[in-house]
C-alpha positions as CSV (number, residue, x, y, z in Angstrom):
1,X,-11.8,30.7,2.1
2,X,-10.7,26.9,2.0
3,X,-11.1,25.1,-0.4
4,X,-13.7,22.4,-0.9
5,X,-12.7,18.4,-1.2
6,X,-12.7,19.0,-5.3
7,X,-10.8,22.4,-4.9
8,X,-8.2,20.8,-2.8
9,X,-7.6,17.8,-5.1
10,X,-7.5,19.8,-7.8
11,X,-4.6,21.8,-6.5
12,X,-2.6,18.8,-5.3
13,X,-2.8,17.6,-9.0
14,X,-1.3,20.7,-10.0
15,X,2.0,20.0,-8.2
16,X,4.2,17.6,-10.4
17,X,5.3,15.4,-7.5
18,X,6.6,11.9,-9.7
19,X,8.6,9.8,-6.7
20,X,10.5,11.9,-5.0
21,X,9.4,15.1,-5.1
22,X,6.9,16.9,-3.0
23,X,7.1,20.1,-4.8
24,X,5.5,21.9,-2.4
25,X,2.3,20.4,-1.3
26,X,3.3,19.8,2.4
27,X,3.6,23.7,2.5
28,X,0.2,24.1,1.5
29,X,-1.2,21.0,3.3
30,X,0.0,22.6,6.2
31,X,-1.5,26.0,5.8
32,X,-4.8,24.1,6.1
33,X,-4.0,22.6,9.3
34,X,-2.4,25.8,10.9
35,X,-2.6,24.8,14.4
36,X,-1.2,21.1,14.3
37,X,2.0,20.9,15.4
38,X,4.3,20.0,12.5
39,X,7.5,17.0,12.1
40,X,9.4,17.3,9.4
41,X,11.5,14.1,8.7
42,X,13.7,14.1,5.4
43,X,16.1,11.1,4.1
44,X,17.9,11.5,1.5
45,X,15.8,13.1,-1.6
46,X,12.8,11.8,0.2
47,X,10.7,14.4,2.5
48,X,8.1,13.0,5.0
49,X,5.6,15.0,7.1
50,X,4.1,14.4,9.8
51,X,0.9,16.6,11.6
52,X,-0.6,16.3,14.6
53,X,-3.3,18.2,17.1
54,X,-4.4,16.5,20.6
55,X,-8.1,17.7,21.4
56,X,-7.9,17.1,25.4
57,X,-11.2,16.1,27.1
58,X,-10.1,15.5,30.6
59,X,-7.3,14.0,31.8
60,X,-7.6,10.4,30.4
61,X,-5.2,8.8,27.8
62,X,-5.9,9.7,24.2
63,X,-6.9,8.1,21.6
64,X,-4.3,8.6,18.5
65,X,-6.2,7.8,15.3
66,X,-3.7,8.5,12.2
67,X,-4.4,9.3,8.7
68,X,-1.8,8.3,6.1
69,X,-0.6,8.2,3.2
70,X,1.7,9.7,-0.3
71,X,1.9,12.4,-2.3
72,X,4.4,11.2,-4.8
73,X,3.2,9.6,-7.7
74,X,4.4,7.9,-10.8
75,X,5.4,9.3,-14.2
76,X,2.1,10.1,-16.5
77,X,3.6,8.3,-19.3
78,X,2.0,8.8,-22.7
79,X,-1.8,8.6,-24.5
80,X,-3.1,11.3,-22.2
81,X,-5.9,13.4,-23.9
82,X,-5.4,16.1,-21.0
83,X,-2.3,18.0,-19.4
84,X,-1.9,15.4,-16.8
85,X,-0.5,17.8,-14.0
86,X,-3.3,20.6,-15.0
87,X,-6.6,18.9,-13.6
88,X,-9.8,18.9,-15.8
89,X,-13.0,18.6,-14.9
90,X,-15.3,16.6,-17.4
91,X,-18.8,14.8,-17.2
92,X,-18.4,14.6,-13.4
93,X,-14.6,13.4,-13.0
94,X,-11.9,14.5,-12.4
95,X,-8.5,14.0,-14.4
96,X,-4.5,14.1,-13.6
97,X,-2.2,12.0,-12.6
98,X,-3.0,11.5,-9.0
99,X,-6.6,11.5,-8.9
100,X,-7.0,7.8,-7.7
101,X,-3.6,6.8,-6.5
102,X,-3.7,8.6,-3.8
103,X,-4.5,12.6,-3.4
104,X,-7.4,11.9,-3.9
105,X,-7.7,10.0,-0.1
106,X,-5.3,12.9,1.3
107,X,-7.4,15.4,0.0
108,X,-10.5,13.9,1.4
109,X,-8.9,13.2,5.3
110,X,-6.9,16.7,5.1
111,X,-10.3,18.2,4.4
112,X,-12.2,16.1,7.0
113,X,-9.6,16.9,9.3
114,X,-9.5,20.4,8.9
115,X,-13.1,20.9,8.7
116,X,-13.4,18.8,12.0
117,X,-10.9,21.0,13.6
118,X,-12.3,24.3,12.9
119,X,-15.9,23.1,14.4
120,X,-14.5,21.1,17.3
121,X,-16.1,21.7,21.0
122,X,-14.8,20.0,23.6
123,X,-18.4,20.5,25.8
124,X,-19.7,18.0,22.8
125,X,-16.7,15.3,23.0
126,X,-16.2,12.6,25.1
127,X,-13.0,11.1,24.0
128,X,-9.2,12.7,24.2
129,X,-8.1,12.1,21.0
130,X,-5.0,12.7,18.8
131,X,-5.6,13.2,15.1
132,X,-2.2,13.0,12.8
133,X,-1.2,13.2,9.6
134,X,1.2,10.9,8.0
135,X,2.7,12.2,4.3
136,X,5.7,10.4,2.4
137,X,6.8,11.2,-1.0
138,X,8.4,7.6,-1.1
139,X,6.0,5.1,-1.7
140,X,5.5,4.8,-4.9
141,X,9.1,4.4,-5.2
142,X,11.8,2.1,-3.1
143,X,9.4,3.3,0.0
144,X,12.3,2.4,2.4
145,X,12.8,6.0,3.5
146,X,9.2,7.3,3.9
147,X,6.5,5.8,6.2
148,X,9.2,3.5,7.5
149,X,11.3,5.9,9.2
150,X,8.8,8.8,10.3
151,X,7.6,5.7,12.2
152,X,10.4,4.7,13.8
153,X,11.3,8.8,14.8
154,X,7.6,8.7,16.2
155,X,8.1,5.6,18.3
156,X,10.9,7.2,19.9
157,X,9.0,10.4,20.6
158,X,6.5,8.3,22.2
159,X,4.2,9.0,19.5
160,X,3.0,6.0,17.4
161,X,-0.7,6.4,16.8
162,X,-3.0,3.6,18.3
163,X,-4.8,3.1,14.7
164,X,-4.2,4.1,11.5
165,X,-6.1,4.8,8.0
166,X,-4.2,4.7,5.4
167,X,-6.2,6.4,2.2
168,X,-5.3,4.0,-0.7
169,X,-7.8,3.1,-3.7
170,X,-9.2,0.6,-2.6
171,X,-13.2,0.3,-3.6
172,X,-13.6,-2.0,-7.1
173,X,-16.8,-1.4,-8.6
174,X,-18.2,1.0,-6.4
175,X,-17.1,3.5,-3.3
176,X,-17.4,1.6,0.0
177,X,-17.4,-1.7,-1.5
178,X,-13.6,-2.7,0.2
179,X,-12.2,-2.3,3.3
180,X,-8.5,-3.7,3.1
181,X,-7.4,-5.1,6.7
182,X,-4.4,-6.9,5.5
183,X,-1.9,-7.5,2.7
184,X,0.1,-10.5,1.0
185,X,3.8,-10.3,1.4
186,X,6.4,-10.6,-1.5
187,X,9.2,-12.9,-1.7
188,X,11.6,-12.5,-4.8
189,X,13.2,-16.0,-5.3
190,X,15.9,-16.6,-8.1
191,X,17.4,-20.1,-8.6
192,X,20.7,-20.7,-10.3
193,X,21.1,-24.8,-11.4
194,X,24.2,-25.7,-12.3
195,X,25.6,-28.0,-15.5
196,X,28.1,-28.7,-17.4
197,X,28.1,-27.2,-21.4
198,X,28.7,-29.6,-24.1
199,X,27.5,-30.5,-27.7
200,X,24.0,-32.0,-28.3
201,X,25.6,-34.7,-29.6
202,X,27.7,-36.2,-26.9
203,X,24.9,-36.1,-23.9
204,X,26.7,-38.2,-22.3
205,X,29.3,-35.7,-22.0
206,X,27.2,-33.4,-20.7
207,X,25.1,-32.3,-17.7
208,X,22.0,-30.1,-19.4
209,X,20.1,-28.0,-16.6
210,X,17.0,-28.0,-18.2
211,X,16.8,-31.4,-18.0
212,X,17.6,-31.3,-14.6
213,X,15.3,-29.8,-13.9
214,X,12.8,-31.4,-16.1
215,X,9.5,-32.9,-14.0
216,X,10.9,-30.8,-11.2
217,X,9.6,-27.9,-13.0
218,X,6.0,-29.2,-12.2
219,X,6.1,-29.2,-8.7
220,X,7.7,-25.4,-8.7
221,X,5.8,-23.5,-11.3
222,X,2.1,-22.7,-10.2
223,X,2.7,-24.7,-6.9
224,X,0.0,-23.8,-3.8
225,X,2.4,-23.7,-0.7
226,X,-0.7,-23.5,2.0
227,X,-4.5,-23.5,1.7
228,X,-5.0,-19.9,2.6
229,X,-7.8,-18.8,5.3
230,X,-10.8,-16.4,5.1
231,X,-8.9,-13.1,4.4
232,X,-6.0,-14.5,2.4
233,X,-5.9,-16.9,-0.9
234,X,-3.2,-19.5,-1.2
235,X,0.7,-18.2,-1.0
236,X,1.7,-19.1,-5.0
237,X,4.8,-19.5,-6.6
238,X,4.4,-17.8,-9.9
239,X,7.9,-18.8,-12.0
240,X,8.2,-15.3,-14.0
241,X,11.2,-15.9,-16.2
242,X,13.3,-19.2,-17.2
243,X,16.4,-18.6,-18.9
244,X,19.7,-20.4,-20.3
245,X,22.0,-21.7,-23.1
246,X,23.8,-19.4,-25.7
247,X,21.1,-19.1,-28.3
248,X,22.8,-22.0,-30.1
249,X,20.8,-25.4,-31.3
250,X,23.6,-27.7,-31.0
251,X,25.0,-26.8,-27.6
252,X,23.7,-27.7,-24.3
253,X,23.9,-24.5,-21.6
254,X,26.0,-24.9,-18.6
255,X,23.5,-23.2,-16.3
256,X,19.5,-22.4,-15.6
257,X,18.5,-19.7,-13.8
258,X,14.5,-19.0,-13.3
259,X,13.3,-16.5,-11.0
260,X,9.8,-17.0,-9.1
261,X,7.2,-14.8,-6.9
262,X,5.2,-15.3,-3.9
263,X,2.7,-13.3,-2.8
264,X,3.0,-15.0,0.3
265,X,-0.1,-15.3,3.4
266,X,0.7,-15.4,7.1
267,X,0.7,-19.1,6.5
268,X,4.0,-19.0,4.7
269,X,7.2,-17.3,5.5
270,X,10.0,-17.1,3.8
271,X,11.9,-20.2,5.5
272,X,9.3,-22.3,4.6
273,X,9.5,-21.4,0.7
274,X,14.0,-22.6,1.5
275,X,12.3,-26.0,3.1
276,X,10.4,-26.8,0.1
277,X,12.8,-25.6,-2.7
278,X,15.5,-27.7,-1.0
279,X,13.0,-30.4,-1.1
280,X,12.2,-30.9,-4.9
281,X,16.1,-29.8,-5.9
282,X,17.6,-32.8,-3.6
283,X,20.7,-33.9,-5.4
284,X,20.9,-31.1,-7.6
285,X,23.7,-28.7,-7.7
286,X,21.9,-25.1,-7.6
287,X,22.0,-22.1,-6.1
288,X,19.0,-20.5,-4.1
289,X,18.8,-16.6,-3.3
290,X,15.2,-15.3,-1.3
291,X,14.2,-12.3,-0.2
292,X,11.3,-10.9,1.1
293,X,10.3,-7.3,0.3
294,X,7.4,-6.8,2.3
295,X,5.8,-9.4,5.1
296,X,2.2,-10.0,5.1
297,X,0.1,-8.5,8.2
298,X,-3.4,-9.0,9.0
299,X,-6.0,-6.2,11.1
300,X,-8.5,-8.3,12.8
301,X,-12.3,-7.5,11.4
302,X,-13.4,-6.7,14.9
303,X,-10.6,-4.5,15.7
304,X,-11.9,-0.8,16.7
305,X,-10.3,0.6,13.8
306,X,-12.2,-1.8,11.5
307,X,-16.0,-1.8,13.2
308,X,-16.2,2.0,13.5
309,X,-14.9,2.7,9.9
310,X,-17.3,-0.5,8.1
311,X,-20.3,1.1,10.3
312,X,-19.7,4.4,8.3
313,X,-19.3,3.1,5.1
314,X,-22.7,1.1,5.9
315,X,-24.3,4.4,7.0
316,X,-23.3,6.9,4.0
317,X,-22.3,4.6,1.1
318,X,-25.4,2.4,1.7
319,X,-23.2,-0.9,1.2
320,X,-21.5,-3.5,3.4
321,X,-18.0,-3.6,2.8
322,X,-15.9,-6.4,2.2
323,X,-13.0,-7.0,4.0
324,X,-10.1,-7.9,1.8
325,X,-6.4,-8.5,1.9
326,X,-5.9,-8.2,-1.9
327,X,-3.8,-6.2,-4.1
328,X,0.1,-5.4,-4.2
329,X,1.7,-3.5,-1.1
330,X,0.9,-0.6,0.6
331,X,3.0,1.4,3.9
332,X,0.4,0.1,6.1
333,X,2.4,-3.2,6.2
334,X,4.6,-0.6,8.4
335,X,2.0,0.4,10.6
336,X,1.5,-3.1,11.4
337,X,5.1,-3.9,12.0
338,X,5.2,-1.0,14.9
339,X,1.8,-2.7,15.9
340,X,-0.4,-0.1,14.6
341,X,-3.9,-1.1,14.2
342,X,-4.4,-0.6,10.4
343,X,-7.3,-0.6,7.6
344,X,-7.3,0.7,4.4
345,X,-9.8,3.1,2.4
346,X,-10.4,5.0,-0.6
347,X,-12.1,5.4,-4.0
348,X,-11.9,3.1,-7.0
349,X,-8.9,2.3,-8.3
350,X,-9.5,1.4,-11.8
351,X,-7.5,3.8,-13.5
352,X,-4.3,3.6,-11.1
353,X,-1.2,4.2,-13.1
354,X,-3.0,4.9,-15.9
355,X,-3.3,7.3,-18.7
356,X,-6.3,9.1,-18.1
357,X,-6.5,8.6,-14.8
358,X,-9.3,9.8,-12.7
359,X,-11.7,9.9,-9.9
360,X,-15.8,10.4,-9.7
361,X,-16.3,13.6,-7.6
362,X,-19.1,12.0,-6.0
363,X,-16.9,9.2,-4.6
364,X,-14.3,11.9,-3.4
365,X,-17.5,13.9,-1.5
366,X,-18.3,10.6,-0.1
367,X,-15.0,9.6,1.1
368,X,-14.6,13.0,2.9
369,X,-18.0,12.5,4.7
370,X,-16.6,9.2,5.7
371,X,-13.3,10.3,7.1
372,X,-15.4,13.2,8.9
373,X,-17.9,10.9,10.3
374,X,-15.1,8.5,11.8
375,X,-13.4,11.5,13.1
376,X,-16.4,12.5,14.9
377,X,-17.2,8.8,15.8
378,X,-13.8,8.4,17.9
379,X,-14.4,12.0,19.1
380,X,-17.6,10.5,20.7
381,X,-16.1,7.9,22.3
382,X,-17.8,5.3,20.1
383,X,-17.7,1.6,21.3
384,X,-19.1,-0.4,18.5
C-alpha cells in the first residue's frame, strides 16, 4: 500500500542523508514512481536523480513541468529533545531533521505525482505533458555538482523541462503565504589596503591603513548601490569583518583587509560593485578580489508557471500569495540560467537548520493538494 504524504516524510527523515549522502532514498523514491524512466547522474561523492513519465495526448509538443529539489540536509547539531533522524509525531507536527528544509516539499510532489500517475486517463486530459523529477544530494553543501550538472546532461538530451517548481520552504507565517519568483545574487568582496608599519610615535614615518581608509569607510559600509524595483530591495554592501595591526598599541599595521557582501538585484552586477570600489579607493594602494557565487534571476509574475500555481494556492490555502525574491540561494537560480521558467513553493520555514525542526502536518496535506491540483491544471491544458 503507499504510503500517505505523512508516511512518506516520515520515512525520508529516517535516512541520515547530512550533505552528501543519499543513503538510500532515491531507491525508494523510485519504487513509488515505478514506471518513470530513471537518470542517474553522479559527480564525485554527490548522487543526482532524475525521473521522468511523458503522458501523450495526441501528437502535439509537451508540456515539461519539473519538480525539484534535495534530499541532503545539514548536520542536526545539538539541543534536540528527539532522535533527530527517528521522526516523531507530537501535537500535530512532525519532528527530524529534514522536516522543513526540504523533504518535506519532495514528499508532498513525489506523492502528488505518484498519486496523479496511478489515476491518469488520457480520455480526460487535454495537454501532452512531461512530469520530472529533479533530486540532488548537493545543495545544501558546495551545490556545484548537483542541480547544476543534471541540468546541463538534460540539455544535451534535449530534455530541459519548460517550468520548474522547486519545493523549498518558503511560506512565513502561514502555508501559501509566498510564492518566490526570483532570488538576490551573492558577491563575496575582500579588500586588501596597503601601508607601511611603523611606531605610533613617528606618523610621519608611517602610512596607517586605517586611516586611509578613514571617511572612506562611510561611503562602503552600509552603502545602497541601486534603488531596487518591485520584487527586489536595494543591492547592499554589508562590510562583515575589518581586520589589521599586530595586536600591539604602539605600532601602526602595515595592511587592512575588510571583507564585504552583496546580496546583489538584477540592477547590480558584479562590474559595477569594481566601478564603484575603484571610485572611493582613488589614490589608494589596495587590492580588490570579487566573486560572485550565485547571480540573481527573476520569474516574471505572469509567467504560466507563476499564474497557474498562485490560482491554487488562492483556491485551497484560502490566501493570496505574495510574490517574493527574498531569502539566501536556492538551485532554482540554475533553472533560470538554462532558461527554465522557475517559482518556488513550500511550507514554513521557521525552524530551518534548527534544532527541533519541524513541519505542521496540515501544511504538508496542503502542499500535496497543491502540487496535485497544478499537476492536473497543466494536464488540462489550463490557460490562466
Amino acid at each position: 500500500m503507499y504510503p500517505n504524504v505523512c508516511e512518506f516524510l516520515s520515512h525520508l527523515i529516517s535516512y541520515p542523508s547530512v550533505t552528501p549522502k543519499e543513503c538510500g532514498i532515491y531507491d525508494f523514491i523510485q519504487s513509488q514512481l515505478p514506471d518513470f524512466e530513471v537518470l542517474t547522474i553522479h559527480e564525485g561523492d554527490v548522487k543526482n536523480i532524475f525521473l521522468f513519465k511523458h503522458f501523450k495526448v495526441g501528437e502535439g509538443k509537451p508540456l515539461h513541468l519539473c519538480f525539484a529539489g534535495h534530499i541532503d540536509v545539514v548536520p542536526p547539531g545539538d539541543g534536540w529533545e528527539y532522535d533527530p533522524f527517528k521522526s516523531t509525531l507530537k501535537d500535530g507536527y512532525l519532528y527530524g531533521r529534514g522536516a522543513q528544509d526540504m523533504k518535506s516539499g519532495v514528499s508532498a510532489f513525489i506523492c502528488a505525482i505518484r498519486d496523479f500517475a496511478t489515476t491518469y486517463s488520457s480520455a480526460q486530459a487535454k495537454q501532452s505533458l512531461i512530469i520530472s523529477v529533479l533530486l540532488t544530494s548537493d545543495e545544501e553543501g558546495p551545490g556545484i555538482y548537483g542541480t547544476k550538472v543534471v541540468l546541463e546532461t538534460l540539455k544535451k538530451r534535449n530534455l530541459l523541462p519548460d517550468m520548474a517548481i522547486v519545493a523549498e520552504p518558503t511560506c512565513s507565517m502561514k502555508i501559501g503565504d509566498t510564492i518566490k519568483i526570483g532570488r538576490r545574487g551573492s558577491i563575496n568582496g575582500v579588500i586588501n589596503i596597503q601601508g607601511i608599519q611603523g611606531h605610533v610615535a613617528y606618523p610621519e614615518k608611517c602610512s596607517n591603513p586605517i586611516e586611509l581608509l578613514g571617511d572612506k569607510l562611510g561611503l562602503i559600509a552600509g552603502i545602497e548601490l541601486d534603488d531596487g524595483d518591485e520584487h527586489f530591495s536595494p543591492s547592499k554592501l554589508v562590510v562583515t569583518d575589518i581586520r589589521g595591526g599586530i595586536q600591539a598599541v604602539n605600532v601602526t599595521p602595515a595592511n587592512l583587509k575588510m571583507m564585504f557582501n552583496i546580496r546583489n538585484s538584477t540592477r547590480t552586477n558584479i562590474t559595477d560593485v569594481e566601478t564603484y570600489i575603484k571610485k572611493i579607493l582613488n589614490g589608494l594602494k589596495y587590492d580588490l578580489e570579487l566573486k560572485q557565487s550565485s547571480m540573481p534571476f527573476i520569474t516574471s509574475s505572469n509567467s504560466k508557471i507563476a499564474k497557474v500555481l498562485s490560482s491554487v494556492v488562492v483556491e485551497i490555502c484560502s490566501i493570496t500569495p505574495s510574490f517574493s525574491t527574498s531569502g539566501g540561494t536556492s538551485d532554482a537560480r540554475y533553472f533560470s540560467s538554462f532558461g527554465v521558467e522557475v517559482v518556488e513553493f513550500g511550507v514554513l520555514n521557521d525552524r530551518i537548520h534548527s534544532a527541533n525542526e519541524c513541519v505542521k502536518i496540515e501544511d504538508l496535506r496542503i502542499l500535496y493538494e497543491v502540487f496535485l491540483k497544478t499537476i492536473h491544471c497543466f494536464n488540462q491544458g489550463v490557460n490562466k
